[in-house]
PyMOL Python script that loads the backbone (N, CA, C, O; Angstrom):
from pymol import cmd

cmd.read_pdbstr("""\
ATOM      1  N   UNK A   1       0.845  -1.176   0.000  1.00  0.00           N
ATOM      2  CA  UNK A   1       0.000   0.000   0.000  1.00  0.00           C
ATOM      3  C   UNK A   1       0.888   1.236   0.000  1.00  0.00           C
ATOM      4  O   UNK A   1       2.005   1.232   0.519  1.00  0.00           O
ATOM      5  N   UNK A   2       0.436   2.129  -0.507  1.00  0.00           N
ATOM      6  CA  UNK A   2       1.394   3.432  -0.676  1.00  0.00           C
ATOM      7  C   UNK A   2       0.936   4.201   0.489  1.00  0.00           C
ATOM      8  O   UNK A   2      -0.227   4.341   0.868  1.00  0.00           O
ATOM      9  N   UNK A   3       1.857   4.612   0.933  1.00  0.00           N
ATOM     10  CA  UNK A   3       2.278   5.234   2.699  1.00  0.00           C
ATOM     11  C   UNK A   3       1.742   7.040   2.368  1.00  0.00           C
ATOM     12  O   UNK A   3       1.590   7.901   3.235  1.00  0.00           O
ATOM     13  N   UNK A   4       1.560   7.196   0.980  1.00  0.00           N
ATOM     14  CA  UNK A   4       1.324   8.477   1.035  1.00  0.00           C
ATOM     15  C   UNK A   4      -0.319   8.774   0.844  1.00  0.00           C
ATOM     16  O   UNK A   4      -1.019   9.751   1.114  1.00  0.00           O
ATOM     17  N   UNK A   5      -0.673   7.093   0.083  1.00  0.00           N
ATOM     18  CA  UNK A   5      -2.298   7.470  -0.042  1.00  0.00           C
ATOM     19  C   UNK A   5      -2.785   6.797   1.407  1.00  0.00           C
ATOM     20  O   UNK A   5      -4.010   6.853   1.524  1.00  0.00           O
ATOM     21  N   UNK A   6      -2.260   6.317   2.275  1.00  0.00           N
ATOM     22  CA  UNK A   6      -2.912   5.931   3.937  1.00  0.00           C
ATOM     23  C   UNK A   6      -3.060   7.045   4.147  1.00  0.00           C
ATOM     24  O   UNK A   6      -4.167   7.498   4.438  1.00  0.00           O
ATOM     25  N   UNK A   7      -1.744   7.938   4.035  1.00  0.00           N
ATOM     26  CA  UNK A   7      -1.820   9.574   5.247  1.00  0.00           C
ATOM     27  C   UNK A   7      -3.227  10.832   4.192  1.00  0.00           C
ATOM     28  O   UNK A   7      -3.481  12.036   4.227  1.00  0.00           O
ATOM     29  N   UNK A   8      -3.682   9.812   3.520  1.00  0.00           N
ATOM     30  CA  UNK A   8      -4.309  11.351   3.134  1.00  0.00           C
ATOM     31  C   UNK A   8      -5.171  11.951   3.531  1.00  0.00           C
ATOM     32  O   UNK A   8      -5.880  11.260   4.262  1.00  0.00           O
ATOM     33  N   UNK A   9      -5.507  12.962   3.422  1.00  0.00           N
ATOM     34  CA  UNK A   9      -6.789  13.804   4.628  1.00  0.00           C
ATOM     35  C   UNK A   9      -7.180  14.282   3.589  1.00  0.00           C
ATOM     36  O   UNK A   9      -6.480  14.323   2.577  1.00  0.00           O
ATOM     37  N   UNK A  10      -8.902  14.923   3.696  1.00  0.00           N
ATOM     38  CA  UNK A  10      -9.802  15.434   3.090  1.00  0.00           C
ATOM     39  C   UNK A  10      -9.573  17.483   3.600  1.00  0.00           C
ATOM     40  O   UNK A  10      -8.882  17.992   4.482  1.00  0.00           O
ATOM     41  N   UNK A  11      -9.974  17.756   3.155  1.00  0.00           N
ATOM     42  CA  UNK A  11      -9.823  19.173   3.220  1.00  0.00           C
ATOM     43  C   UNK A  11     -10.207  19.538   4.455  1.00  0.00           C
ATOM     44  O   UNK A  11     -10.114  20.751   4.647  1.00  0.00           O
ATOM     45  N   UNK A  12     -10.627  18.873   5.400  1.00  0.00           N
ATOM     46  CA  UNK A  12     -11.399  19.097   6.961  1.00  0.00           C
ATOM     47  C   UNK A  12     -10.122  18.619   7.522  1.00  0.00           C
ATOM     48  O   UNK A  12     -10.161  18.771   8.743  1.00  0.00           O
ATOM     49  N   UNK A  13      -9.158  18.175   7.187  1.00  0.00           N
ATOM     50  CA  UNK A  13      -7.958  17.297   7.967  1.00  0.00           C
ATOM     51  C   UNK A  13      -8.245  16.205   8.348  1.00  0.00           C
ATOM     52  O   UNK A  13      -7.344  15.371   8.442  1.00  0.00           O
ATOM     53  N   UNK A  14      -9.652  15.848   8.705  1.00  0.00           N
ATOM     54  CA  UNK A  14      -9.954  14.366   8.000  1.00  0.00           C
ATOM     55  C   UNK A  14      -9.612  13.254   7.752  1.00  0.00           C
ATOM     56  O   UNK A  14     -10.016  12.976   6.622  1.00  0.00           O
ATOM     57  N   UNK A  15      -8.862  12.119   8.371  1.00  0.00           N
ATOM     58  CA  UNK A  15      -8.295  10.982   7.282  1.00  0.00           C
ATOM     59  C   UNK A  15      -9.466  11.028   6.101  1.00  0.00           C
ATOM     60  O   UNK A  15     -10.489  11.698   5.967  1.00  0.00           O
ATOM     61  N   UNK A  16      -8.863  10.057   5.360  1.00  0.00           N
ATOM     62  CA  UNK A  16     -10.362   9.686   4.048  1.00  0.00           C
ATOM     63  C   UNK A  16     -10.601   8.619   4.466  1.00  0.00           C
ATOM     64  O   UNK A  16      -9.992   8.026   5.357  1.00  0.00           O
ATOM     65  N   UNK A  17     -11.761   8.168   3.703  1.00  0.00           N
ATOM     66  CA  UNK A  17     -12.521   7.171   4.579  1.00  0.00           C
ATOM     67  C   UNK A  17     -12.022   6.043   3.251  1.00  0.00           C
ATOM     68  O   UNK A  17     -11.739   6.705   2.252  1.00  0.00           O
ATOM     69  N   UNK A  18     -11.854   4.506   3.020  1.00  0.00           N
ATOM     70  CA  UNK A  18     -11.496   3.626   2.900  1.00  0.00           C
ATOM     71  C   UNK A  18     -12.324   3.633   1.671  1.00  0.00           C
ATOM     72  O   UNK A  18     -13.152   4.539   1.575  1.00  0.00           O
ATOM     73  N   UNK A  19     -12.226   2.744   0.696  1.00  0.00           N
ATOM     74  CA  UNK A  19     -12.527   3.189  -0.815  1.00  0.00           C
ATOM     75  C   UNK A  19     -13.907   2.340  -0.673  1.00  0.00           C
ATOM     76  O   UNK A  19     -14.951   2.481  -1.310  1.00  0.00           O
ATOM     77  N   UNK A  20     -13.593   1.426   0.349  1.00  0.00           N
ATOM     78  CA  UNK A  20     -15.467   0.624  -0.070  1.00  0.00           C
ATOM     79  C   UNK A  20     -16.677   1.436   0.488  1.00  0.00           C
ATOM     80  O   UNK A  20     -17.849   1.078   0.373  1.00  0.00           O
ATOM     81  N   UNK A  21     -16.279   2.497   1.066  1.00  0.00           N
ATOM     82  CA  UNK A  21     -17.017   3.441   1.546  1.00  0.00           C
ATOM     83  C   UNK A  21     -18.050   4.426   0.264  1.00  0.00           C
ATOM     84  O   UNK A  21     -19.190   4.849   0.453  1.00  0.00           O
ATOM     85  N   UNK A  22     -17.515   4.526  -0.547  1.00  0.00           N
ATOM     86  CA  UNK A  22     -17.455   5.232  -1.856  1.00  0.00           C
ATOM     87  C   UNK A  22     -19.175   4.667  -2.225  1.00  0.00           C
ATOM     88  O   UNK A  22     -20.064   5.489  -2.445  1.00  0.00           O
ATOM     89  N   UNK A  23     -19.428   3.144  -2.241  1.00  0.00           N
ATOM     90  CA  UNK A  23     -20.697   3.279  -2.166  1.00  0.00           C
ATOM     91  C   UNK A  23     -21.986   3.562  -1.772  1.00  0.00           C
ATOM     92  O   UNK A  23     -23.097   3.474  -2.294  1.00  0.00           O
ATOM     93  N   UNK A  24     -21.388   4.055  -0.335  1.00  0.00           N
ATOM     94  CA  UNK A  24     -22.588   4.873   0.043  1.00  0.00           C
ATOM     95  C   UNK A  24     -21.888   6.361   0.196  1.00  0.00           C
ATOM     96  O   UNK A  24     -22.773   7.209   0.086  1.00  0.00           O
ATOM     97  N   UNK A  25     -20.736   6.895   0.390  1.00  0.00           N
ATOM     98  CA  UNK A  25     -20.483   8.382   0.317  1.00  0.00           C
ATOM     99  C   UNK A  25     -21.301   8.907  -1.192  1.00  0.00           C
ATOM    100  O   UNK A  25     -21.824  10.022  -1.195  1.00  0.00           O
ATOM    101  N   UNK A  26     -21.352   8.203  -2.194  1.00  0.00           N
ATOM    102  CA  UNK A  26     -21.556   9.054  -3.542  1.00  0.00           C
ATOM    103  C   UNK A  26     -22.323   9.281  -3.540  1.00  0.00           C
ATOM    104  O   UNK A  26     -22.412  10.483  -3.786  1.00  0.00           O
ATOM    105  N   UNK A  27     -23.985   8.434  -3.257  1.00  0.00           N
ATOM    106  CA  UNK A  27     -25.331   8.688  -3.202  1.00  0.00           C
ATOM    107  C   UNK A  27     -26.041   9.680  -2.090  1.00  0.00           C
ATOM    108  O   UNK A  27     -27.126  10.231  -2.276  1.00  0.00           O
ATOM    109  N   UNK A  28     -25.064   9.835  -0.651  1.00  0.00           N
ATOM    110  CA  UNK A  28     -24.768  10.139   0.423  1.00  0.00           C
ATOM    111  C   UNK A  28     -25.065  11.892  -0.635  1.00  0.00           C
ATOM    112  O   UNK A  28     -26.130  12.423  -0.949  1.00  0.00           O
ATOM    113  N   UNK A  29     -23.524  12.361  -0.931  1.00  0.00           N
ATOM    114  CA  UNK A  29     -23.250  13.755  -1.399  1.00  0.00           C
ATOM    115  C   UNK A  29     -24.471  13.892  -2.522  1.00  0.00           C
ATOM    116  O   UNK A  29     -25.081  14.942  -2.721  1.00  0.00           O
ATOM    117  N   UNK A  30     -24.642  13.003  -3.016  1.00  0.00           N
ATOM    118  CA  UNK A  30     -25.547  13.443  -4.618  1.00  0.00           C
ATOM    119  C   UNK A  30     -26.942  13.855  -4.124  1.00  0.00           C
ATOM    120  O   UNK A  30     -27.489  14.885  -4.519  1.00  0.00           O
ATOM    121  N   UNK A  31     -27.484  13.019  -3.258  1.00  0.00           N
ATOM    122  CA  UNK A  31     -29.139  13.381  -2.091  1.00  0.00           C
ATOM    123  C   UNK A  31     -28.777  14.514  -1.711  1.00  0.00           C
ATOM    124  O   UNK A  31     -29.587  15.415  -1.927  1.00  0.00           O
ATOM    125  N   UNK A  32     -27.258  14.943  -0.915  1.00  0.00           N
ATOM    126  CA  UNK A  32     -27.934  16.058  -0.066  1.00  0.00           C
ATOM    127  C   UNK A  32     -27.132  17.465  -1.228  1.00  0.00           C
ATOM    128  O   UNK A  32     -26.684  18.346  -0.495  1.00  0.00           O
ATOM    129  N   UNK A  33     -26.983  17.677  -2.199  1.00  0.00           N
ATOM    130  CA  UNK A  33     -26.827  18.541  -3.273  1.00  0.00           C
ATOM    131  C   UNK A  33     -27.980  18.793  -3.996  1.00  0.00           C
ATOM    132  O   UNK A  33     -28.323  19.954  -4.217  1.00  0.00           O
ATOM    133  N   UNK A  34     -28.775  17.609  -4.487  1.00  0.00           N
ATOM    134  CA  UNK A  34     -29.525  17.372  -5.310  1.00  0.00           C
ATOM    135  C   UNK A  34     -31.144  17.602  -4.259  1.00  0.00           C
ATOM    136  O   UNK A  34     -32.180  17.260  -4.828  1.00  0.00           O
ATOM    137  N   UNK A  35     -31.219  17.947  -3.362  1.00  0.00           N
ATOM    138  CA  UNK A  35     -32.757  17.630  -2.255  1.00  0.00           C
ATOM    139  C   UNK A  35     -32.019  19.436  -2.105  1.00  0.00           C
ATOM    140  O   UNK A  35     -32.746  20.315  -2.568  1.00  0.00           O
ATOM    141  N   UNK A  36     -31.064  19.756  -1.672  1.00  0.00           N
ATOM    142  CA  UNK A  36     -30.805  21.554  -1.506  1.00  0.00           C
ATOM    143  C   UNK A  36     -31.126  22.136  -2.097  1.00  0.00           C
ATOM    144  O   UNK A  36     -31.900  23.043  -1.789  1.00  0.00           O
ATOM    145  N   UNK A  37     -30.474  21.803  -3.872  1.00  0.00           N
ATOM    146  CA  UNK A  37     -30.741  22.838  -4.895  1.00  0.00           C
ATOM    147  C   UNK A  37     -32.605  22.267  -5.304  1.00  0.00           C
ATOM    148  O   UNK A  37     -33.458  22.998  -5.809  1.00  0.00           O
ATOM    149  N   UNK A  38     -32.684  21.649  -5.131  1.00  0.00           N
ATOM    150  CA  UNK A  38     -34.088  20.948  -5.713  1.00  0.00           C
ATOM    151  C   UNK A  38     -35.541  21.910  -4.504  1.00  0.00           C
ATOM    152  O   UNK A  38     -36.470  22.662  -4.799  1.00  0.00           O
ATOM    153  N   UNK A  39     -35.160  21.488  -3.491  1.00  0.00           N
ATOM    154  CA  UNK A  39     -35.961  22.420  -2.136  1.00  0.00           C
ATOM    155  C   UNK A  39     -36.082  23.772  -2.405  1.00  0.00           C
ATOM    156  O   UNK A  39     -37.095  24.457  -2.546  1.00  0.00           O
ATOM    157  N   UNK A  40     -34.568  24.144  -2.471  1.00  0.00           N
ATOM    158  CA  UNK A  40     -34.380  26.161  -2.719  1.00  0.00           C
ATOM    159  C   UNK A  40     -35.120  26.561  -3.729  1.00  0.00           C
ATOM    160  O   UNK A  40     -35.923  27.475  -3.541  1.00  0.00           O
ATOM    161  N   UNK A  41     -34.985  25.910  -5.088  1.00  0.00           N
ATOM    162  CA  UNK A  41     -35.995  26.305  -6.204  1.00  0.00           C
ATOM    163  C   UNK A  41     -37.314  26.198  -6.109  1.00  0.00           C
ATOM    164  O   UNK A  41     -38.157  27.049  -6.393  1.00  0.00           O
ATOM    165  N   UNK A  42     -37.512  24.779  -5.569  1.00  0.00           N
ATOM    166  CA  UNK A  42     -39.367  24.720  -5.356  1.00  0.00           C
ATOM    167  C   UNK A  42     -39.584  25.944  -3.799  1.00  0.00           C
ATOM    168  O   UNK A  42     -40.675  26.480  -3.603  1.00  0.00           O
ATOM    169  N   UNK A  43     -38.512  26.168  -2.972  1.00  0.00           N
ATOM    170  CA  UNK A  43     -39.548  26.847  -2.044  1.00  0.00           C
ATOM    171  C   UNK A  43     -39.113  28.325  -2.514  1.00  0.00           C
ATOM    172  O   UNK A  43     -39.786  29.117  -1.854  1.00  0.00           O
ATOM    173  N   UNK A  44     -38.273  28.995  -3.376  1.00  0.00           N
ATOM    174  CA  UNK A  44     -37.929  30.191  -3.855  1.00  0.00           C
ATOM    175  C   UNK A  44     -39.312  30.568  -4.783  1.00  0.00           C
ATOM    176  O   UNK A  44     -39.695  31.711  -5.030  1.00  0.00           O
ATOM    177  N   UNK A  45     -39.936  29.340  -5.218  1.00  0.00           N
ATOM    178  CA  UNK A  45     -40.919  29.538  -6.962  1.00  0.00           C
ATOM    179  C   UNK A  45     -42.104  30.032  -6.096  1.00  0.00           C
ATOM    180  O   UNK A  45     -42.780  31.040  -6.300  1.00  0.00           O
ATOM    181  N   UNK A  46     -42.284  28.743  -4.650  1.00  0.00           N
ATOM    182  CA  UNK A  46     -43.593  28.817  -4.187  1.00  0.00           C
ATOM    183  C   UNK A  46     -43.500  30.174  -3.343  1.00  0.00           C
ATOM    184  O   UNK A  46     -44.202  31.093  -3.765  1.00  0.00           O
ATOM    185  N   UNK A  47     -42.896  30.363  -2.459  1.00  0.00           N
ATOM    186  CA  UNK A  47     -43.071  31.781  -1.137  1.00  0.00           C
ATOM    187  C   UNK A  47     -42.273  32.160  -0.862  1.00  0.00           C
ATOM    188  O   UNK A  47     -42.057  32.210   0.349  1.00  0.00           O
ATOM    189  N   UNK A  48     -40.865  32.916  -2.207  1.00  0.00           N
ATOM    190  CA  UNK A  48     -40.149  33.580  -1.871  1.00  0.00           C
ATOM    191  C   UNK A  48     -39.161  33.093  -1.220  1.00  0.00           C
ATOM    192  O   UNK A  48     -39.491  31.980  -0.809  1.00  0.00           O
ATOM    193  N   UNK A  49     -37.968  33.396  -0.872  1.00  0.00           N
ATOM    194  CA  UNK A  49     -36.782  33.830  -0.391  1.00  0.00           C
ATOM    195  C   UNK A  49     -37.526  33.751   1.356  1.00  0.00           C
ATOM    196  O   UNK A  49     -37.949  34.702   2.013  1.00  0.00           O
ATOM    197  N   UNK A  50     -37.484  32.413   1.712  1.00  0.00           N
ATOM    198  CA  UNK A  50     -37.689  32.185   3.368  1.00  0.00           C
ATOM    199  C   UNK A  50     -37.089  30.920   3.496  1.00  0.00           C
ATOM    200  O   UNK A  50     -37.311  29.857   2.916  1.00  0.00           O
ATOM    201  N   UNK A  51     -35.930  31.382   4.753  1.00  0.00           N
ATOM    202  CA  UNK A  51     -35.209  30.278   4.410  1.00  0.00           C
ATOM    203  C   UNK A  51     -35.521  28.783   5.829  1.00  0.00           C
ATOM    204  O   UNK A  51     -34.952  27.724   6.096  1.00  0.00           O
ATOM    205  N   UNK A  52     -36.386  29.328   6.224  1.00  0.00           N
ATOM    206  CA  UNK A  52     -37.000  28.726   7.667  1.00  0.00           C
ATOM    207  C   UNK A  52     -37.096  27.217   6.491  1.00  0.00           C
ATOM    208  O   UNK A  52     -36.429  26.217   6.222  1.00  0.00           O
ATOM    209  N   UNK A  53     -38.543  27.961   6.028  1.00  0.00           N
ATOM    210  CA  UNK A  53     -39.323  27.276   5.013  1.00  0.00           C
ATOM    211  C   UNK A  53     -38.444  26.092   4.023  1.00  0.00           C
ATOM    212  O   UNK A  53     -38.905  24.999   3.695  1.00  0.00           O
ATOM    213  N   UNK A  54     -37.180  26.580   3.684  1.00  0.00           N
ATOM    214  CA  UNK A  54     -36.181  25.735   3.172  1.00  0.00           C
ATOM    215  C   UNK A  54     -35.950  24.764   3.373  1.00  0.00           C
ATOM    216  O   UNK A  54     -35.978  23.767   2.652  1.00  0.00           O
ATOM    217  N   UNK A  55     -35.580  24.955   4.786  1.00  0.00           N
ATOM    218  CA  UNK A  55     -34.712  24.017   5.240  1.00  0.00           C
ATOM    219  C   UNK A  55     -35.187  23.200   5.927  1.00  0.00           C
ATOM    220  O   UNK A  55     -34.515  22.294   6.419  1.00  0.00           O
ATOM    221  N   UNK A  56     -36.769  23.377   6.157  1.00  0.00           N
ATOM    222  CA  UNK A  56     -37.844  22.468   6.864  1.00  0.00           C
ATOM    223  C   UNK A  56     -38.119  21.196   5.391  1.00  0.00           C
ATOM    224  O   UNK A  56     -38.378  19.993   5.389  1.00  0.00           O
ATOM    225  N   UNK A  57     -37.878  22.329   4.159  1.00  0.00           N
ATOM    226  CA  UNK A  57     -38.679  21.576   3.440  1.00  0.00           C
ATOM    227  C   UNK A  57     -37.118  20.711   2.735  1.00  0.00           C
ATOM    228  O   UNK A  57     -37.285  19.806   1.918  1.00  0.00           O
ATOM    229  N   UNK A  58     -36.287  20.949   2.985  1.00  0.00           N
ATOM    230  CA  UNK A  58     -34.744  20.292   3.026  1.00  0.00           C
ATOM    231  C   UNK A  58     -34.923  18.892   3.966  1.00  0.00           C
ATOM    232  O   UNK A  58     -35.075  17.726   3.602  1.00  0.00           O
ATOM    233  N   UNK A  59     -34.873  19.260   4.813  1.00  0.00           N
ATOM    234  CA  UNK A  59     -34.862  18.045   5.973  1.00  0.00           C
ATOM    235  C   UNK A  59     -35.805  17.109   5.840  1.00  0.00           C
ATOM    236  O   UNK A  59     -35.394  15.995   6.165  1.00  0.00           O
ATOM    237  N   UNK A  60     -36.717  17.138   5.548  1.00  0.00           N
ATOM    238  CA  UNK A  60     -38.250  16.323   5.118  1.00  0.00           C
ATOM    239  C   UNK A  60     -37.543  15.255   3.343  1.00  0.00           C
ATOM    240  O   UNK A  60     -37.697  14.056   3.108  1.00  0.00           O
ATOM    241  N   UNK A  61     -36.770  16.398   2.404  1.00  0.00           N
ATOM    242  CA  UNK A  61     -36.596  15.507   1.248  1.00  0.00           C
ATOM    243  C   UNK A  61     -35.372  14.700   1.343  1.00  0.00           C
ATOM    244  O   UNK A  61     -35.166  13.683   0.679  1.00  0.00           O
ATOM    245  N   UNK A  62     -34.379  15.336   2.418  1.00  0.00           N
ATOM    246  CA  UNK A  62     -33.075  14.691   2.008  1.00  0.00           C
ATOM    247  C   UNK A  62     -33.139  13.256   2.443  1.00  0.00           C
ATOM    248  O   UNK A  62     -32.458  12.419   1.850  1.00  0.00           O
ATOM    249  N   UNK A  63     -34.255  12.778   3.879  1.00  0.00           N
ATOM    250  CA  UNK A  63     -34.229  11.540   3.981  1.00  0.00           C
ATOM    251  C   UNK A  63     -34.810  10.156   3.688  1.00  0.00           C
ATOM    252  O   UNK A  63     -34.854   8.986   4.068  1.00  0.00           O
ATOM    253  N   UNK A  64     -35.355  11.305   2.486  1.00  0.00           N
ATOM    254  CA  UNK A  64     -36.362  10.254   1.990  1.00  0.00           C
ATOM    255  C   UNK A  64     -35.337  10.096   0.329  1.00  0.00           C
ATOM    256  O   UNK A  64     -35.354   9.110  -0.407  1.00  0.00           O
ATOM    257  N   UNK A  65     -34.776  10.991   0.178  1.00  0.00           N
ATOM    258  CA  UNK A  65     -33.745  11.090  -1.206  1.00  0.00           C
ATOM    259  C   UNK A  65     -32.506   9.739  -0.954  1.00  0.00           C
ATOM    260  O   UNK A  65     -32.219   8.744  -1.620  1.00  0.00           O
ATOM    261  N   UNK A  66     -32.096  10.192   0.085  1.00  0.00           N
ATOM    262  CA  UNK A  66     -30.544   9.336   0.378  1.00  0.00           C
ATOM    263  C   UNK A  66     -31.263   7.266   0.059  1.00  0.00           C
ATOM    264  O   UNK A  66     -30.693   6.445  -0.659  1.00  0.00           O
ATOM    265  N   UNK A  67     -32.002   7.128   0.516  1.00  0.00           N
ATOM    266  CA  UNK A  67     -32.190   5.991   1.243  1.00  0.00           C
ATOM    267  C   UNK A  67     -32.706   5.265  -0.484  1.00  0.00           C
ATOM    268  O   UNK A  67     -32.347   4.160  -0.890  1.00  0.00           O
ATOM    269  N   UNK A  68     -33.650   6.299  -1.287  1.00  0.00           N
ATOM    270  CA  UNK A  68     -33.923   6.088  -2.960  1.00  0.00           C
ATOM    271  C   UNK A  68     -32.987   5.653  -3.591  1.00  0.00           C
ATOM    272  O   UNK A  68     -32.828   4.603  -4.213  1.00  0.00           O
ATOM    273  N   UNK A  69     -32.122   6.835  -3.338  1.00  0.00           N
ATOM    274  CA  UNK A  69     -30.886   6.656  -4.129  1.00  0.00           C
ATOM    275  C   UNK A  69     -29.983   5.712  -4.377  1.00  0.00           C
ATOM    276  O   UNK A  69     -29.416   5.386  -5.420  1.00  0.00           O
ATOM    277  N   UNK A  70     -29.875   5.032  -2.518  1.00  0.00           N
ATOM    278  CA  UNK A  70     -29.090   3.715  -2.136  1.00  0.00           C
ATOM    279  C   UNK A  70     -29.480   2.729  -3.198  1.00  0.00           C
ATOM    280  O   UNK A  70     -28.708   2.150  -3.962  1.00  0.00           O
ATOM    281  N   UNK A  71     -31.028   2.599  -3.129  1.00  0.00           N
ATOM    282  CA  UNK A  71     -31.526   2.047  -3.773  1.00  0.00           C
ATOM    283  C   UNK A  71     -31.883   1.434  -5.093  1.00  0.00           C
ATOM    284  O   UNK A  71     -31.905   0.250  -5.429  1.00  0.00           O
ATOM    285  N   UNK A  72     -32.166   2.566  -5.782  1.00  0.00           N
ATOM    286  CA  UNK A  72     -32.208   2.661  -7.354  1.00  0.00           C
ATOM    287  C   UNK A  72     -30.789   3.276  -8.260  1.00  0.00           C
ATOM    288  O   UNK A  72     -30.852   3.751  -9.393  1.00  0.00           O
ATOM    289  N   UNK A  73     -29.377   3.103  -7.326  1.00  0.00           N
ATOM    290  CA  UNK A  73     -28.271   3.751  -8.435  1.00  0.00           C
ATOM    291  C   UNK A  73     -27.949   2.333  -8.912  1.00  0.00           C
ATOM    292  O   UNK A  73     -27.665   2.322 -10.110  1.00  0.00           O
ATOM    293  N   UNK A  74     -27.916   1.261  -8.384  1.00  0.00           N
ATOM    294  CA  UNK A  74     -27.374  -0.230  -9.072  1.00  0.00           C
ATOM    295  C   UNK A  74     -28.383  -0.657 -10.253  1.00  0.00           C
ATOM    296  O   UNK A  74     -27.939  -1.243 -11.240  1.00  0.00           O
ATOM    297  N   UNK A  75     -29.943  -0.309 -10.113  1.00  0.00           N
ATOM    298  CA  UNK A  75     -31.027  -0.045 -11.200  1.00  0.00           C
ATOM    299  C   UNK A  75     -30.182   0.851 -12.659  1.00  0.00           C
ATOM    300  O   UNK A  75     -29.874   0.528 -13.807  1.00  0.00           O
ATOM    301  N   UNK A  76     -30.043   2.267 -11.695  1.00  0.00           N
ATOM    302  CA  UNK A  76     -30.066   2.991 -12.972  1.00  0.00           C
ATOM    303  C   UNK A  76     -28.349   3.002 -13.992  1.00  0.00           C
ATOM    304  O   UNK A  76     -28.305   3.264 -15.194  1.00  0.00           O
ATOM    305  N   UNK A  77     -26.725   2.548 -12.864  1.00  0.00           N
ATOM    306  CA  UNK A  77     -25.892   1.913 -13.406  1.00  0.00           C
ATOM    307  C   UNK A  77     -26.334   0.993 -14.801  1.00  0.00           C
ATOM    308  O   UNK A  77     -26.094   1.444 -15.921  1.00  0.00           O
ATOM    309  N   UNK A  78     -26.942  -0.217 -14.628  1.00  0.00           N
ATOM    310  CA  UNK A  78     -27.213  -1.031 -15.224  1.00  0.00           C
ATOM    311  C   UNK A  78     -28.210  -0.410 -16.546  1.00  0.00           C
ATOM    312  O   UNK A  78     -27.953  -0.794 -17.687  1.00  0.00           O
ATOM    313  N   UNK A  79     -29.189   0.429 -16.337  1.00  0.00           N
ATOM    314  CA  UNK A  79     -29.509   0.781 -17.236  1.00  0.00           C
ATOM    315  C   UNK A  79     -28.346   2.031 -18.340  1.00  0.00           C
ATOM    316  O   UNK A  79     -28.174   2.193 -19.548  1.00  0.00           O
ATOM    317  N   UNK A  80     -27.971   2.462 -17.477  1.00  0.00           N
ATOM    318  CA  UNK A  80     -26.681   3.144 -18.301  1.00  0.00           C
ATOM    319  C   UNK A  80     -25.910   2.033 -19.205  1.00  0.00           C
ATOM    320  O   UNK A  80     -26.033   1.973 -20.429  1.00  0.00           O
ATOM    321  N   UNK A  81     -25.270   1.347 -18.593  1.00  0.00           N
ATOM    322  CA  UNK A  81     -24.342   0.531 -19.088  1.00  0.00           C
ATOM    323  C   UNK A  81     -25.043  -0.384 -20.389  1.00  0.00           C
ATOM    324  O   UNK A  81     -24.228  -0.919 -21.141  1.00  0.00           O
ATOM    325  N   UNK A  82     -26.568  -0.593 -20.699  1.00  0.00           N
ATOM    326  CA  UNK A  82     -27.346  -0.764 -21.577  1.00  0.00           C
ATOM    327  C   UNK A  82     -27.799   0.297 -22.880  1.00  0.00           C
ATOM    328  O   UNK A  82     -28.413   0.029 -23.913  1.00  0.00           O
ATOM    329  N   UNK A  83     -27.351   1.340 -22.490  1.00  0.00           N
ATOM    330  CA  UNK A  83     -27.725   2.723 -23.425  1.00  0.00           C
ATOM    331  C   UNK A  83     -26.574   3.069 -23.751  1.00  0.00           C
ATOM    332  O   UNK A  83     -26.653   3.533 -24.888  1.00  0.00           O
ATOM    333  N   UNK A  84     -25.255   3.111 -23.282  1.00  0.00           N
ATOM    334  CA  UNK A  84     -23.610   3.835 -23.379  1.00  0.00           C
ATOM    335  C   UNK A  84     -22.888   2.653 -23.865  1.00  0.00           C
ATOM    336  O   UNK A  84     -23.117   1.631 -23.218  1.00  0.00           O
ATOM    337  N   UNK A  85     -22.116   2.551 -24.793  1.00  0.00           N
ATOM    338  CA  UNK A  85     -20.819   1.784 -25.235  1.00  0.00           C
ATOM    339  C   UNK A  85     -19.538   1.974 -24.090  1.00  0.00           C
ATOM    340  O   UNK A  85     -18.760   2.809 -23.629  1.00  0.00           O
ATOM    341  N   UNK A  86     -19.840   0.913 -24.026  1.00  0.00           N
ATOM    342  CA  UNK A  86     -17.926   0.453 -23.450  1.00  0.00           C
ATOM    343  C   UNK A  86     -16.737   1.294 -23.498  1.00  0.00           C
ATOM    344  O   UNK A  86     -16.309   1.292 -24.652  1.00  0.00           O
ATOM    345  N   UNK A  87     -16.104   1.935 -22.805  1.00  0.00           N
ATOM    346  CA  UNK A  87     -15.097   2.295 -23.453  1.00  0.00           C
ATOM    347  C   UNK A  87     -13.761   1.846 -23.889  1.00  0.00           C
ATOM    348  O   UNK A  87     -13.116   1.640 -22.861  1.00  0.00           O
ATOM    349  N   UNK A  88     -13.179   1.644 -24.737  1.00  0.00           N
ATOM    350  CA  UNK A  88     -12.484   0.737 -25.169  1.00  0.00           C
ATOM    351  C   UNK A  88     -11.240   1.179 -25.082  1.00  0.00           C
ATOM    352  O   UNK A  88     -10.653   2.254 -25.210  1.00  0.00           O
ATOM    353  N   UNK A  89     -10.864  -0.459 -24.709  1.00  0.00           N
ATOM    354  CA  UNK A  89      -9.599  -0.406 -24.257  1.00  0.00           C
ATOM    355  C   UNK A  89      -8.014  -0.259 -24.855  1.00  0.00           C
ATOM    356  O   UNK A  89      -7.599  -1.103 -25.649  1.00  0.00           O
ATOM    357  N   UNK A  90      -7.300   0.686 -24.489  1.00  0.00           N
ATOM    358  CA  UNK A  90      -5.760   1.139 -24.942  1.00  0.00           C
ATOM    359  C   UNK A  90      -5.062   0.182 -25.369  1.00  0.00           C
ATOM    360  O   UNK A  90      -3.904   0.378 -25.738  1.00  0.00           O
TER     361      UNK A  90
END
""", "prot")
cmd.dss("prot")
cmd.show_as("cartoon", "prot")
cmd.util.cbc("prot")
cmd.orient("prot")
């Protein structure tokens, strides 16, 4: 193992977390990006610039987003990998 990718830290100083982790960190970051910008627009369209209202209506989608996501990314992988060519090899 390379002694320089053990010591590495995330921008928080952080160690990083172990690569099998990666399957739930990705769906993890993509829910709570994707439920923020998704919330801010629907509650900006419906009543304005209130950010109470946001983040009530944030907290209500992100945990119902993360747990989907877990769910349906090995679904929608597979359907990718059915629509996209291979990329071929060097």
């Amino acid at each position: 193992m390379n002694s320089a990718n053990a010591n590495a830290r995330t921008i928080f100083g952080t160690p990083k977390l172990p690569a099998r982790h990666a399957t739930v960190v990705l769906p993890m970051l993509l829910s709570i990006l994707m439920t923020c910008i998704v919330s801010a627009i629907s509650t900006l369209m419906s009543d304005g610039i209130d950010i109470g209202l946001w983040l009530r209506s944030w907290a209500v989608s992100w945990p119902i987003a993360f747990p989907t996501l877990l769910l349906v990314l090995p679904l929608v992988r597979r359907a990718t990998a059915a629509l996209v060519r291979a990329p071929e090899q060097a």
